[in-house]
C-alpha positions in Angstrom: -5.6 4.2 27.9 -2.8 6.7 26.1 -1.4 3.6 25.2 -4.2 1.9 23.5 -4.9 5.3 21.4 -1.6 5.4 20.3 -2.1 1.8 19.4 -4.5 2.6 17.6 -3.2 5.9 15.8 -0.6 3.5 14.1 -3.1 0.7 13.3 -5.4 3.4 11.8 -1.9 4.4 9.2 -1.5 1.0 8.5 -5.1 1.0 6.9 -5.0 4.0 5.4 -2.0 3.0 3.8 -3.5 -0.4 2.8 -6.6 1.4 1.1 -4.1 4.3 -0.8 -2.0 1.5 -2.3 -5.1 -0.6 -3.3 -7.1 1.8 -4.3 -5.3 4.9 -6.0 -2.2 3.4 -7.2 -3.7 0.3 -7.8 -1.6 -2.5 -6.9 -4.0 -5.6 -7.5 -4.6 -4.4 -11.0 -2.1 -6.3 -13.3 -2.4 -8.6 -15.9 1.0 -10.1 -16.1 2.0 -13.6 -15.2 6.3 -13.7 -14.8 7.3 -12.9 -11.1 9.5 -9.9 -12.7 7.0 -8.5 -14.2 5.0 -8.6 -10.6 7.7 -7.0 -8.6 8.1 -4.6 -10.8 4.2 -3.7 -10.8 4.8 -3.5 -7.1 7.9 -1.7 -7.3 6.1 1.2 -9.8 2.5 1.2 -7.5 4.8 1.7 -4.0 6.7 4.2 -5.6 3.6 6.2 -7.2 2.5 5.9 -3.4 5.2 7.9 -2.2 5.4 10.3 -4.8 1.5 11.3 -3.8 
């Protein structure tokens, strides 16, 4: 049972990080096309992640 909570503990952070990325540093919003510009949309939303 401790097991499955703590399971579940890290599962829930994983989702909550999911939703923080997505929604508050929004990392599906781009409009650019080249794959640099992409990673470096990802590169800027990760970072603004951390810096919250």
């Amino acid at each position: 049972m401790a097991e499955c909570k703590e399971l579940h503990s890290i599962d829930w952070g994983i989702e909550c990080y999911h939703r923080a990325i997505k929604q508050v540093c929004g990392i599906e919003l781009f409009m650019v096309r080249t794959s640099e510009a992409i990673k470096t949309h990802f590169f800027s939303a990760i970072r603004a992640f951390t810096q919250l």
